[in-house]
N, CA and C of each residue as an Amber inpcrd file, in Angstrom:
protein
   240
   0.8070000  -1.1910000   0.0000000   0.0000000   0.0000000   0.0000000
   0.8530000   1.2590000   0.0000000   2.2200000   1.3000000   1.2330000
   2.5910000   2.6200000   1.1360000   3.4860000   2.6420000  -0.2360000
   3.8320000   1.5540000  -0.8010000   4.7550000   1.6320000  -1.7760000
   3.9840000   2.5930000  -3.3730000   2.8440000   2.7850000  -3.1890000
   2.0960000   3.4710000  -4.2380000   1.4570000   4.7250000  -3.9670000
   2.2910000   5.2640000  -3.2390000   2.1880000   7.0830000  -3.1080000
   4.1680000   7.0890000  -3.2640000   4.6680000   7.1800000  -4.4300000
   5.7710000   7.2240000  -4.1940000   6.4300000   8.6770000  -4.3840000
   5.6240000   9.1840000  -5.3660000   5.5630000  11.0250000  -5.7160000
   5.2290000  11.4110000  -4.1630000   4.6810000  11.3110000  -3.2400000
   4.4820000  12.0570000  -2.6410000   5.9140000  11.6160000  -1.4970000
   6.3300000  10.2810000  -1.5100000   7.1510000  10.1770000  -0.4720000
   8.4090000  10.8890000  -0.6970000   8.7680000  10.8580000  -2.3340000
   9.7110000  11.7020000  -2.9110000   9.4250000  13.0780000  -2.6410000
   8.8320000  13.6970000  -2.6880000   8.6450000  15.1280000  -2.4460000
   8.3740000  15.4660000  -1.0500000   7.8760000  14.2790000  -0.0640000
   8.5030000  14.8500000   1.1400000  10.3460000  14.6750000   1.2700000
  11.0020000  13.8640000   1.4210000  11.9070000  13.6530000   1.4370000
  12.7380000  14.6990000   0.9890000  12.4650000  15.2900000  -0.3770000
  13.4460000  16.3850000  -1.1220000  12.9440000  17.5540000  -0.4890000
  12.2390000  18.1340000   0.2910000  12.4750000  18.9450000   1.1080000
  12.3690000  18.4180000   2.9240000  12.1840000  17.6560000   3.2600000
  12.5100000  17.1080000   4.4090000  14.2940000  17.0790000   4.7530000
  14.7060000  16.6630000   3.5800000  16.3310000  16.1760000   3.5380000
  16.3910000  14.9510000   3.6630000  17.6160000  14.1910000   3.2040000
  17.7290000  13.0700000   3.8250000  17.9500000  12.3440000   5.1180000
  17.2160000  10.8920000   5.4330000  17.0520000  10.5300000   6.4920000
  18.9070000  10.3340000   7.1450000  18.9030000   9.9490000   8.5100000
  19.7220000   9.8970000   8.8840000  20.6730000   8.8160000   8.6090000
  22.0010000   8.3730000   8.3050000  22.3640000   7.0920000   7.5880000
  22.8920000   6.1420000   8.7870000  23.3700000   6.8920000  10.0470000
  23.1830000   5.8320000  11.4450000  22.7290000   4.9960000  11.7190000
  24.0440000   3.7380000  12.3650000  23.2040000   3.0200000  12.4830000
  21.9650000   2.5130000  13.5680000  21.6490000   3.6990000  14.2370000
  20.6370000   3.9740000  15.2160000  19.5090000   4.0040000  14.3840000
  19.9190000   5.1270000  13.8680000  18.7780000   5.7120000  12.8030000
  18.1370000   4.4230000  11.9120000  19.2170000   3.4730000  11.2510000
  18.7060000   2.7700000  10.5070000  18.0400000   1.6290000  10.8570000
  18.2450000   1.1720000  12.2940000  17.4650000  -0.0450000  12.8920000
  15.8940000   0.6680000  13.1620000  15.9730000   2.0810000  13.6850000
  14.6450000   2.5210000  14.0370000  13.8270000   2.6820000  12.6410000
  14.4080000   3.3200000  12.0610000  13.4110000   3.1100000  10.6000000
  13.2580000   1.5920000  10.3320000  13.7970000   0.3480000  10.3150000
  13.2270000  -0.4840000  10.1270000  12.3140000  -1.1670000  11.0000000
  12.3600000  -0.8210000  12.6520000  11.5270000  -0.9060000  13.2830000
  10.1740000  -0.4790000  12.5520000  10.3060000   0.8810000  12.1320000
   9.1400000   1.6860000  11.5990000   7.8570000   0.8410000  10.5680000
   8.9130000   0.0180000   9.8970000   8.7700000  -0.1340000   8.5670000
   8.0550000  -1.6910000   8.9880000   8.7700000  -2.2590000   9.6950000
   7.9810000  -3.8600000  10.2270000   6.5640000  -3.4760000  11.1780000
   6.6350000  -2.2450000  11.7170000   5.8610000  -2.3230000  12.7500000
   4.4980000  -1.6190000  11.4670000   4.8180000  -0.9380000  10.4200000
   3.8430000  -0.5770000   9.7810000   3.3020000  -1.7430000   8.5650000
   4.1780000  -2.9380000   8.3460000   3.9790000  -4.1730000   7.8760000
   2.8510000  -4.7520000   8.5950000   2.8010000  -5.0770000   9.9390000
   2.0150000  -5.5830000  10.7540000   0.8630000  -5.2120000  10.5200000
   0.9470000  -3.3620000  10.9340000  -0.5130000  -2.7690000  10.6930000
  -1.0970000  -3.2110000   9.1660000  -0.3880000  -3.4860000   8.1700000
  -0.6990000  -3.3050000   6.7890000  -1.2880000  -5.0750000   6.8460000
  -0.8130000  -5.9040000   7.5050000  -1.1900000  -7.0880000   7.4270000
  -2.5730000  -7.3600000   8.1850000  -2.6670000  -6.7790000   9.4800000
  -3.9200000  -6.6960000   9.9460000  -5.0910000  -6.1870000   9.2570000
  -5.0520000  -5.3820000   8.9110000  -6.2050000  -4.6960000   7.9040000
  -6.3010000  -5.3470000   7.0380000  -5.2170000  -6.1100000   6.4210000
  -5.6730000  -7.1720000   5.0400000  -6.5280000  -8.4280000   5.9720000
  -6.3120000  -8.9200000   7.0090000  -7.0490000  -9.9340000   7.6410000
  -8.5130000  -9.4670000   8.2900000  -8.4680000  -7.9740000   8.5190000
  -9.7500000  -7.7450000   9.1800000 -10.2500000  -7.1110000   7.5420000
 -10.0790000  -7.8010000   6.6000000 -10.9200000  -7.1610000   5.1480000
 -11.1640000  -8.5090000   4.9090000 -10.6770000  -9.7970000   5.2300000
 -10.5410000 -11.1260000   4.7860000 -10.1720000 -11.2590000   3.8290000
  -8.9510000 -10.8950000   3.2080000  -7.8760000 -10.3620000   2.1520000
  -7.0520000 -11.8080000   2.5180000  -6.9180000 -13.3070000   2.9500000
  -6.1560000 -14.2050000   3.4020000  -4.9560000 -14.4390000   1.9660000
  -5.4280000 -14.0580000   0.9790000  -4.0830000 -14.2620000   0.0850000
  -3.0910000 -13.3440000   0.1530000  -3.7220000 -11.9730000   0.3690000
  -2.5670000 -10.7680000   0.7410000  -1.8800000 -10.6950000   1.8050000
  -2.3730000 -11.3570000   3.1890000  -1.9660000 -11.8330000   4.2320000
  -1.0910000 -13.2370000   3.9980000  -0.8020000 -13.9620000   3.4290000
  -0.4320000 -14.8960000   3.0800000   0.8820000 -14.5410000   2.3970000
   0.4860000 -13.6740000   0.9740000   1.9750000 -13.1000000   0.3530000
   2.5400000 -12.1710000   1.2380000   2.0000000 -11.1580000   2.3800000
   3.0800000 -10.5580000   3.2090000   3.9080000 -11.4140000   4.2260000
   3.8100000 -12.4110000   4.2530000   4.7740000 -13.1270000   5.1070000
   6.6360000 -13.1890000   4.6090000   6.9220000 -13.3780000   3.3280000
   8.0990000 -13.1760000   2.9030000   8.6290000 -11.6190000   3.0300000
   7.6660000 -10.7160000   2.8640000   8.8360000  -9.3040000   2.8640000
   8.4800000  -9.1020000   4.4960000   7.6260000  -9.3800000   5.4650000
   8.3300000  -9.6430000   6.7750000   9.3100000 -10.3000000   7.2110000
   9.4440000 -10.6420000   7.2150000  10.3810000 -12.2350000   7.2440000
  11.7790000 -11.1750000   6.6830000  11.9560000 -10.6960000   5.5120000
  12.9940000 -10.0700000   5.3130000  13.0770000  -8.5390000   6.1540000
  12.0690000  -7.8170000   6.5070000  12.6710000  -6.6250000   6.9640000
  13.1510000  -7.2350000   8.5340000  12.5380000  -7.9810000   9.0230000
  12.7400000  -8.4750000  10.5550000  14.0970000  -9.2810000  10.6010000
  14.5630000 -10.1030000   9.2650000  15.9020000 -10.3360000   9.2210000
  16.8450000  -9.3300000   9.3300000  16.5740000  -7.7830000   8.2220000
  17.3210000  -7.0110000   8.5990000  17.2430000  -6.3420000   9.5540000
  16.2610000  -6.3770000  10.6240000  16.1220000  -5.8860000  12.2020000
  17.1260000  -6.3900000  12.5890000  16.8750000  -7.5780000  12.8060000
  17.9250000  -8.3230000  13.9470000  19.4120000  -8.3080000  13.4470000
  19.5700000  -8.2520000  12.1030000  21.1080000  -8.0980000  11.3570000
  21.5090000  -7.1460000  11.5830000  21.0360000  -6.0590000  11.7700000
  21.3000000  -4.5780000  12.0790000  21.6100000  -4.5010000  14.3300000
  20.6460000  -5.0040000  14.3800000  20.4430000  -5.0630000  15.6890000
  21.9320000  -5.6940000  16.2910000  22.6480000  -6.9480000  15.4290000
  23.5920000  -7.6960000  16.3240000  24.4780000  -6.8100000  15.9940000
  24.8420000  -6.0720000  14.6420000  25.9470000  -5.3760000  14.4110000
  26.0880000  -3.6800000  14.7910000  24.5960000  -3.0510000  14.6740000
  24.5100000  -1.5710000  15.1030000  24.7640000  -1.4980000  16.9470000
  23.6000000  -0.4960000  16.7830000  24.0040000   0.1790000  18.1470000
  23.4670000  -1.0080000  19.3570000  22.5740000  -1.4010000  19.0280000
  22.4210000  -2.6160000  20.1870000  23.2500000  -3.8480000  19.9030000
  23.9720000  -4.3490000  19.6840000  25.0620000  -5.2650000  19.8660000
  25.5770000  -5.1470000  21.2120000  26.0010000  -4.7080000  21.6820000
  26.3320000  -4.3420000  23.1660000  25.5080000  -4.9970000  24.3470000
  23.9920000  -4.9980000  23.6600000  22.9070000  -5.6900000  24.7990000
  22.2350000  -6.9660000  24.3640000  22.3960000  -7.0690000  23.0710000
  21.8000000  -8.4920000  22.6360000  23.0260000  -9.2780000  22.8210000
């Protein structure tokens, strides 16, 4: 869903500036991004959408890989 407003994400961004490239910064945006997966998956299940719920399981599965990949090597490595 968010991937099809992309004019508008571009034009916030080019005057927003670019995001931060840290690797703080970059685990929390993917936090962002899984935790808005979830929401995007729920609403496909409370529409009874079970095939769209079904195909979001692989690009979870990958942003939550790069959570935790980020997670052992960024700024939380220290506590995991």
């Amino acid at each position: 869903m968010a991937s099809r407003k992309q004019d508008e994400r571009l034009a916030f961004w080019e005057s927003y500036g670019e995001p931060d490239a840290d690797p703080a910064a970059r685990w929390r945006s993917l936090l962002y991004e899984l935790r808005h997966l979830g929401a995007v998956r729920l609403e496909q299940h409370r529409l009874g959408q079970a095939a769209a719920v079904r195909d979001s399981y692989a690009g979870v599965a990958a942003v939550l890989a790069a959570v935790l990949a980020a997670a052992l090597t960024g700024p939380l490595s220290r506590v995991v």
